[in-house]
N, C-alpha and C positions, 0 to 999 in steps of 0.2 A: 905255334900254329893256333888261329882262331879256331874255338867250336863253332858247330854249325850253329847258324840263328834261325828261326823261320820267320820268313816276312809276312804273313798272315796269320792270326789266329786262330789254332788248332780248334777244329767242330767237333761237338760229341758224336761216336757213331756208333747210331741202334743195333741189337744182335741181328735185328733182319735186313738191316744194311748191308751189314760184312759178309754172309755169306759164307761161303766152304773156305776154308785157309786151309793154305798147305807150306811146308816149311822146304829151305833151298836144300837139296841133297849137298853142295858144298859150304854155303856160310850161316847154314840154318837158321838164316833171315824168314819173317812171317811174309807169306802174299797170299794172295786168293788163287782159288783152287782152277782158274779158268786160266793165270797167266801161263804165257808160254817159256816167257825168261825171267829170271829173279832180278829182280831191279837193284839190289845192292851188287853183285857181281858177276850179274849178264851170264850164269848158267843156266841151261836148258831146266826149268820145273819138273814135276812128274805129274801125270796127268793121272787123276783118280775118278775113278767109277762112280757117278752120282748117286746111284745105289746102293752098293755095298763099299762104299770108300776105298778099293783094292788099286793099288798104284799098277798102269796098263806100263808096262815097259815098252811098248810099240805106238809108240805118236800113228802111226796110220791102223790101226787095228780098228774093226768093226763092231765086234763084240768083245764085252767084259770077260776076259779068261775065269772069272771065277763064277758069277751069275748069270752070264749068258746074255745081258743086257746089251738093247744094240746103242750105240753112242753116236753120239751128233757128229761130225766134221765139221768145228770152225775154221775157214781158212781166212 
């Protein structure tokens, strides 16, 4: 089995680049904190409170169960 190769050269990316990350609840791969599926092995993310970082166990919930913070709906 070949390793992966990448056909372009890897860019540096600023800390205000990357943004929230969040890790896969099944292959605790890194992604950003706005995906909806983990891109190593297509599980649903968790979605965390901009605020107080507190993982929303309910994708349609409105407000943060711990801060009260109302949240966006990206669809």
């Amino acid at each position: 089995m070949e390793p992966y190769i990448l056909k372009t050269e890897p860019r540096n990316i600023s800390h205000t680049e990357t943004g929230s990350l969040a890790h896969c609840p099944r292959c605790s791969s890194v992604g950003y904190a706005g995906d909806k599926f983990c891109a190593c092995c297509g599980a649903a993310m968790p979605l965390l409170c901009p605020h107080c970082r507190t993982v929303i166990r309910q994708r349609i919930a409105l407000y943060c169960p711990h801060c009260g913070l109302g949240l966006e709906r990206k669809e």
